[in-house]
GUPA-571855 format. One record per atom (N, C-alpha, C): residue in three letters; atom name; x, y, z. Coordinates in Angstrom, 3 decimals. Example, Ala and Ser with C-alpha at 12.3 -4.5 7.8 and 13.67 -1.06 7.14 Angstrom:
BEGIN
MIDREN|ALA|N|13.190|-5.690|7.800
MIDREN|ALA|CA|12.300|-4.500|7.800
MIDREN|ALA|C|13.200|-3.300|7.800
MIDREN|SER|N|12.850|-2.250|7.080
MIDREN|SER|CA|13.670|-1.060|7.140
MIDREN|SER|C|12.900|0.030|7.870
REM end
This chain:
BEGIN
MIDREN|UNK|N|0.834|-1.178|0.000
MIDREN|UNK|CA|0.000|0.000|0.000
MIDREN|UNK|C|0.872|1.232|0.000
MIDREN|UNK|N|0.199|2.094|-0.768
MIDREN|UNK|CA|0.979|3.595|-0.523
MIDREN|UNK|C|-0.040|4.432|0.385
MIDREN|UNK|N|0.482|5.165|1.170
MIDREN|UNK|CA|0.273|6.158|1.716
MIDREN|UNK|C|0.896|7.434|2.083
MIDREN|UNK|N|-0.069|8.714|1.316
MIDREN|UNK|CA|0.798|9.828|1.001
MIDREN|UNK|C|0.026|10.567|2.646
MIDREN|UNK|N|1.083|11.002|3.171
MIDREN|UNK|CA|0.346|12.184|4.589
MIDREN|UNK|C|1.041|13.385|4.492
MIDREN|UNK|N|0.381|14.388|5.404
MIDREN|UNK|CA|0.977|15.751|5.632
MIDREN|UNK|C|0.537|15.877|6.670
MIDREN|UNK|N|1.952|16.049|7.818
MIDREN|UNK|CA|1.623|16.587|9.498
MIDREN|UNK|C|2.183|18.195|8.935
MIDREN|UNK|N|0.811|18.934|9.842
MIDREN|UNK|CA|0.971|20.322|10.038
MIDREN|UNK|C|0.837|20.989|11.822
MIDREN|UNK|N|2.070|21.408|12.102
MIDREN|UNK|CA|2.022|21.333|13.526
MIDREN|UNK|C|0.802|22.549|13.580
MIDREN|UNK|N|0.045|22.726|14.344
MIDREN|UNK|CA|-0.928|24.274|15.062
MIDREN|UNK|C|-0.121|25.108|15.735
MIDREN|UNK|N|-0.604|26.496|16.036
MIDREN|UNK|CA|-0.367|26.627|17.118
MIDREN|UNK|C|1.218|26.869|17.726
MIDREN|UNK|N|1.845|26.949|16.632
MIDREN|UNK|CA|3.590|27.029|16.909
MIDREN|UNK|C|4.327|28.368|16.002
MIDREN|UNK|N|3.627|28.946|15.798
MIDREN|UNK|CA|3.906|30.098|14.559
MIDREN|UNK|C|3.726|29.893|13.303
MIDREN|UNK|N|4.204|30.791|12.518
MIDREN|UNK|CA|4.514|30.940|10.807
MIDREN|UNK|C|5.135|29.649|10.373
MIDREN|UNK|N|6.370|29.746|10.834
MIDREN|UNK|CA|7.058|28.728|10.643
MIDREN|UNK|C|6.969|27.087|11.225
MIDREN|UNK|N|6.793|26.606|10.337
MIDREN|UNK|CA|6.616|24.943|10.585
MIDREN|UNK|C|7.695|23.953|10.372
MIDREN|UNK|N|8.133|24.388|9.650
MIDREN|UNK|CA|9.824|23.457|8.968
MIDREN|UNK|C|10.331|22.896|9.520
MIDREN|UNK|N|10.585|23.194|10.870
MIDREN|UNK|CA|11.510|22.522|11.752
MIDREN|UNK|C|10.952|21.309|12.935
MIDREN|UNK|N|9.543|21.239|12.589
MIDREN|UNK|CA|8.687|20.705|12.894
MIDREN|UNK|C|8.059|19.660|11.846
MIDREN|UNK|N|8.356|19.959|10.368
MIDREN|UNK|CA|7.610|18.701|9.802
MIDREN|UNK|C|8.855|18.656|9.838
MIDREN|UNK|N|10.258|18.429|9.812
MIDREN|UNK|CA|11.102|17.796|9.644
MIDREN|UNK|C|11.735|16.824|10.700
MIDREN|UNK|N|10.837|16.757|11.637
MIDREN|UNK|CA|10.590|15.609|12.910
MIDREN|UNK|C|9.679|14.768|12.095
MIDREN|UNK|N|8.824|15.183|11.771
MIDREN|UNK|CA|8.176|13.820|11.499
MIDREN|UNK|C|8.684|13.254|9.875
MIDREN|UNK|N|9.207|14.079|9.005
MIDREN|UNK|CA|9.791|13.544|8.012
MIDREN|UNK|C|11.466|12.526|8.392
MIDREN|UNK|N|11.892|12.574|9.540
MIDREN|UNK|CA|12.785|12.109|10.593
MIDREN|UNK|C|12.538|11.001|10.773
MIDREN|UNK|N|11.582|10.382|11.460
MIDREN|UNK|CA|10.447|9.083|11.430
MIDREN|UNK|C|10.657|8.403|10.231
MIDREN|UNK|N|9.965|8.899|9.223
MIDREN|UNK|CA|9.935|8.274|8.261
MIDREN|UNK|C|11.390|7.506|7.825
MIDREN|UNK|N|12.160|8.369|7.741
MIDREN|UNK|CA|13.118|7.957|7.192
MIDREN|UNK|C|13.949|6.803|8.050
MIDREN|UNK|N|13.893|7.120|9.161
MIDREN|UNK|CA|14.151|6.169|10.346
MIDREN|UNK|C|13.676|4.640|10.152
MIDREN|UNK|N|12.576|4.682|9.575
MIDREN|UNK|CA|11.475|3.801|9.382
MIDREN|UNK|C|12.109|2.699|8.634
MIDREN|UNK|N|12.921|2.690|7.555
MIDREN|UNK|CA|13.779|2.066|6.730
MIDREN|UNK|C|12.162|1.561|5.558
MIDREN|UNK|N|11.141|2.117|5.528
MIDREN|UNK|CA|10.355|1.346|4.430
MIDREN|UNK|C|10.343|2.590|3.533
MIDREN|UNK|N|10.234|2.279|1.658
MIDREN|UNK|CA|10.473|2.492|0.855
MIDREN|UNK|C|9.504|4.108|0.901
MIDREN|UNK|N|10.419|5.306|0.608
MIDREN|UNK|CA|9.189|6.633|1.084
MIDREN|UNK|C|9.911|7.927|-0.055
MIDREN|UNK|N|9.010|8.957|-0.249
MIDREN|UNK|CA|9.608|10.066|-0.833
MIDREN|UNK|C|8.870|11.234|-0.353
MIDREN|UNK|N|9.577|11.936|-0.322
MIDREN|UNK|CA|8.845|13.273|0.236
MIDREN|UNK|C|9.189|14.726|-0.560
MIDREN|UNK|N|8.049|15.059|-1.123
MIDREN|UNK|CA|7.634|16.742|-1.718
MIDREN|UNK|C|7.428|17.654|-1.175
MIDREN|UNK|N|7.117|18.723|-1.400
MIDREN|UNK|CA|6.697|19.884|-1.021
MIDREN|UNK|C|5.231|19.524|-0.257
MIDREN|UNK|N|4.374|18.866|-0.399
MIDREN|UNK|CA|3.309|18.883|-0.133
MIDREN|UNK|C|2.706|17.449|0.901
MIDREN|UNK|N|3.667|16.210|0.229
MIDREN|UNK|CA|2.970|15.314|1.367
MIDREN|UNK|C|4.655|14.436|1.285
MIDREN|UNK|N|4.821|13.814|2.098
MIDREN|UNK|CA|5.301|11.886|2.502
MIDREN|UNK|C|4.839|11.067|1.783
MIDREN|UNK|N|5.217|10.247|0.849
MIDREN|UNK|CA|4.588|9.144|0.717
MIDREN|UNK|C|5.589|7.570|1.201
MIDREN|UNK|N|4.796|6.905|1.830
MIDREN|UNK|CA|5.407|5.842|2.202
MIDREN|UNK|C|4.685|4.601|1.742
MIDREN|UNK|N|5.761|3.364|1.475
MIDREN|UNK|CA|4.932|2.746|1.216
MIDREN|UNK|C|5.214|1.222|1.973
MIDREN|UNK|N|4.541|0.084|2.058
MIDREN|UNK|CA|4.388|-1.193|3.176
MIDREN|UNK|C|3.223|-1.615|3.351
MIDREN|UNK|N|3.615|-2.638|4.365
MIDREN|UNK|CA|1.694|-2.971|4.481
MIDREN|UNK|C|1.301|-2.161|5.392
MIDREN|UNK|N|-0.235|-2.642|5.169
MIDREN|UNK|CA|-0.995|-1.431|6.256
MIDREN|UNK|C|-0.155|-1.162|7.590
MIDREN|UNK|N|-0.373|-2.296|8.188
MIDREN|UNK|CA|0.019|-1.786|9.785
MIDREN|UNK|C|1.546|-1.029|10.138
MIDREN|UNK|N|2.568|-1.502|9.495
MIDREN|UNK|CA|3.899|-1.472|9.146
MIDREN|UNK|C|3.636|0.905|9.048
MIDREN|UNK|N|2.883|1.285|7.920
MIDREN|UNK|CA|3.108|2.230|7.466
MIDREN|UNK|C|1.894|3.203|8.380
MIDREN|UNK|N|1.216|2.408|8.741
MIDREN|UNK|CA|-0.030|2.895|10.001
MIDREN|UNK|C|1.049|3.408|11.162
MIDREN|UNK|N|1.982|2.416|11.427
MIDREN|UNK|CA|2.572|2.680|12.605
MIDREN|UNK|C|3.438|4.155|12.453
MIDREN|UNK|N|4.198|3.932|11.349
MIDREN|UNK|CA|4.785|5.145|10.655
MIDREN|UNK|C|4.469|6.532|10.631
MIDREN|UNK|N|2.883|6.671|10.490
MIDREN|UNK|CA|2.337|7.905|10.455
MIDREN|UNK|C|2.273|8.691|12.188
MIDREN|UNK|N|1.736|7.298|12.601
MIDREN|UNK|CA|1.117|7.734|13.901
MIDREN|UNK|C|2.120|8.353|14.097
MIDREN|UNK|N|3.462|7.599|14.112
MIDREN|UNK|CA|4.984|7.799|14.756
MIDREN|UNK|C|5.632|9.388|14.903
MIDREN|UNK|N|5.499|9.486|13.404
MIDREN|UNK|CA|5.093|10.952|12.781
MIDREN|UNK|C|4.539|11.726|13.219
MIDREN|UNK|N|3.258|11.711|13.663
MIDREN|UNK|CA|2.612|12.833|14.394
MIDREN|UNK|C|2.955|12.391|15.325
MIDREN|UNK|N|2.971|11.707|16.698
MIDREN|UNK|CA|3.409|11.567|17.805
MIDREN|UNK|C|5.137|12.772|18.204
MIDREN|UNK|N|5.379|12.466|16.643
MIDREN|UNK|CA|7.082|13.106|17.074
MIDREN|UNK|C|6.532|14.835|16.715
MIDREN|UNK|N|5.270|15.189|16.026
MIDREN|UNK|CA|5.262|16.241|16.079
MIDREN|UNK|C|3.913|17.162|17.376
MIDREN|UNK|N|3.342|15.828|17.595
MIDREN|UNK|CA|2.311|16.366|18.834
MIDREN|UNK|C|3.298|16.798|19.805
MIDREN|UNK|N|4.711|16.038|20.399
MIDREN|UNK|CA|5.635|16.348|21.610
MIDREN|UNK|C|5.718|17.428|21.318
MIDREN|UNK|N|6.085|18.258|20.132
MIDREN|UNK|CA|6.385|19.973|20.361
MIDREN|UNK|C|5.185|21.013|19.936
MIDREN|UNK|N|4.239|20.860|19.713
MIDREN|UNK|CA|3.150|21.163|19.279
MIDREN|UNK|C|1.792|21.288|19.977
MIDREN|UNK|N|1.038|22.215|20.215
MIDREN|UNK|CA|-0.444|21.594|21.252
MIDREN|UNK|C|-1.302|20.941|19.935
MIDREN|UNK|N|-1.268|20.918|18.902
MIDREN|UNK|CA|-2.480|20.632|17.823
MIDREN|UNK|C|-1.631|20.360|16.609
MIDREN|UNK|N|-1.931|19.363|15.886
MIDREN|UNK|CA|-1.507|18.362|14.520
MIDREN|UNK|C|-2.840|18.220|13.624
MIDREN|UNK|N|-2.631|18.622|12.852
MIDREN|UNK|CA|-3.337|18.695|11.662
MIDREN|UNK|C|-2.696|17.313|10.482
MIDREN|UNK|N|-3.624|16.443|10.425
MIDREN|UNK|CA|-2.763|15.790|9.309
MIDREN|UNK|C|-4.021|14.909|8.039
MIDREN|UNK|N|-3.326|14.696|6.883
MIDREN|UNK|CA|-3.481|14.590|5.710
MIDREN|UNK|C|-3.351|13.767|5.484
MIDREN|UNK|N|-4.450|12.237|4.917
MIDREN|UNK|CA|-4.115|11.309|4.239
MIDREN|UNK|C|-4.459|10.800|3.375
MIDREN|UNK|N|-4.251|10.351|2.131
MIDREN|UNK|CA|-4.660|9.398|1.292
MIDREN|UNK|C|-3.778|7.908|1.288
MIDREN|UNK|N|-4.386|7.066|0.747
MIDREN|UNK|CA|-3.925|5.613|0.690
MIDREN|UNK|C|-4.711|4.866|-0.427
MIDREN|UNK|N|-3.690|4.123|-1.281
MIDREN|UNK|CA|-3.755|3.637|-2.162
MIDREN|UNK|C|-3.902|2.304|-1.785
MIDREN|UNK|N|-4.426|1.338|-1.112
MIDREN|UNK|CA|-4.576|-0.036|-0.786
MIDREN|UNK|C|-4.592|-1.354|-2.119
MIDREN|UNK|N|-3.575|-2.059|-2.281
MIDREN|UNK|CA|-3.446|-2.863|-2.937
MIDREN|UNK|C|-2.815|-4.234|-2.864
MIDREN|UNK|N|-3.283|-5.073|-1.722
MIDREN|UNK|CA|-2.513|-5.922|-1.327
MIDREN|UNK|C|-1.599|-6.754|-2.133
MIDREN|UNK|N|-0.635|-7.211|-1.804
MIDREN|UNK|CA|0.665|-7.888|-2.649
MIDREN|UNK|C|0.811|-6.689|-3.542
MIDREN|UNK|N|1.046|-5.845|-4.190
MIDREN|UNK|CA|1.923|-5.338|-5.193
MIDREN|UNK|C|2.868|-4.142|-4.356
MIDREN|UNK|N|3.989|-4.646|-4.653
MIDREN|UNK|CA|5.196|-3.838|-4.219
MIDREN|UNK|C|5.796|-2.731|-5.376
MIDREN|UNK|N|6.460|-2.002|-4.752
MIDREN|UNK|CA|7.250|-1.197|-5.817
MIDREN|UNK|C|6.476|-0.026|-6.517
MIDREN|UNK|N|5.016|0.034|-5.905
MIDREN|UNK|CA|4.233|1.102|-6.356
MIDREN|UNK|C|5.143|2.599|-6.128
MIDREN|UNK|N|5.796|3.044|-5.323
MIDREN|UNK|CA|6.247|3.881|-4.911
MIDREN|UNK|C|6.535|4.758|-6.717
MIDREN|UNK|N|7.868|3.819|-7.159
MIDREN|UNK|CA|8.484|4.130|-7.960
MIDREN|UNK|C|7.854|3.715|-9.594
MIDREN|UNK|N|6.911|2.623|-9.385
MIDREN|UNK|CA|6.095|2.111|-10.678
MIDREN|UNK|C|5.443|3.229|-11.177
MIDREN|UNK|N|4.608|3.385|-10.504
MIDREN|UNK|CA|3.253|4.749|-11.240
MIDREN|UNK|C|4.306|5.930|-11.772
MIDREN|UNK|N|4.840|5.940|-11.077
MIDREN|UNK|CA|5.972|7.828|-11.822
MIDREN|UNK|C|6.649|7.228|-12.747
MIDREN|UNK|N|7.458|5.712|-12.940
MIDREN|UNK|CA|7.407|5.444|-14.233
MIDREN|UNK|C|7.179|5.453|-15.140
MIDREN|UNK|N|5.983|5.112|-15.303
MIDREN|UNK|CA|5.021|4.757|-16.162
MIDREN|UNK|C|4.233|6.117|-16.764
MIDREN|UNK|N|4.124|6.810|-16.040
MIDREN|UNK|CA|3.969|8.294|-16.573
MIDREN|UNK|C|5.122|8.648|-17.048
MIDREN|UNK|N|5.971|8.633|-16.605
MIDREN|UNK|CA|7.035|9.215|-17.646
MIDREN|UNK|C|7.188|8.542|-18.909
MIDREN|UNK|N|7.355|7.506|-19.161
MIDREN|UNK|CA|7.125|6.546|-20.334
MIDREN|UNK|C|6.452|7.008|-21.402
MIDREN|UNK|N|4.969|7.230|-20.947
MIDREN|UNK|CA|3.974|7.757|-21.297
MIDREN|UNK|C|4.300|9.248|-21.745
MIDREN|UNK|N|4.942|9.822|-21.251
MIDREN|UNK|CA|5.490|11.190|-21.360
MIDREN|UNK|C|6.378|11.300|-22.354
MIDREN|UNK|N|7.586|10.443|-22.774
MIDREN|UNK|CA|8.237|9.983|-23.754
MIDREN|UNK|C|7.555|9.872|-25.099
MIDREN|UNK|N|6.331|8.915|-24.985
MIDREN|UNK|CA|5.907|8.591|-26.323
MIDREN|UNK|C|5.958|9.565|-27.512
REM end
């Protein structure tokens, strides 16, 4: 499964950066297959594996924060791996033609 999130700390000023970059911290910690944009995380594993991940994520950004705002979509597809990097493939491919 993929799952793309966005933790937004509350309540801490203008600036957030130094705060999603705790929970983008997590992730990476995490050792499962992930990329991160301007706009969300995406990670990918089985459910529970990448469930745990998120929570982890906001947990590391609730400690400095009174309020977490967060963002998810999920692509659920049991057994197929490698989605991460397949779909942006394949558009590009497509982009080639």
């Amino acid at each position: 499964m993929l799952v793309a999130f966005s933790v937004t700390p509350l309540g801490v000023g203008d600036s957030v950066g130094d705060l999603v970059a705790e929970a983008v911290r997590v992730v990476r910690a995490s050792g499962l297959p992930h990329r991160t944009d301007a706009m969300f995380t995406t990670v990918e594993g089985e459910w529970d594996e990448v469930m745990a991940v998120v929570k982890q994520a906001v947990d590391a950004v609730a400690a400095k924060a009174p309020r977490v705002s967060v963002s998810l979509k999920a692509d659920v597809r049991p057994g197929v791996t490698g989605a991460l990097t397949a779909k942006v493939e394949h558009i590009e491919r497509v982009l080639r033609e």
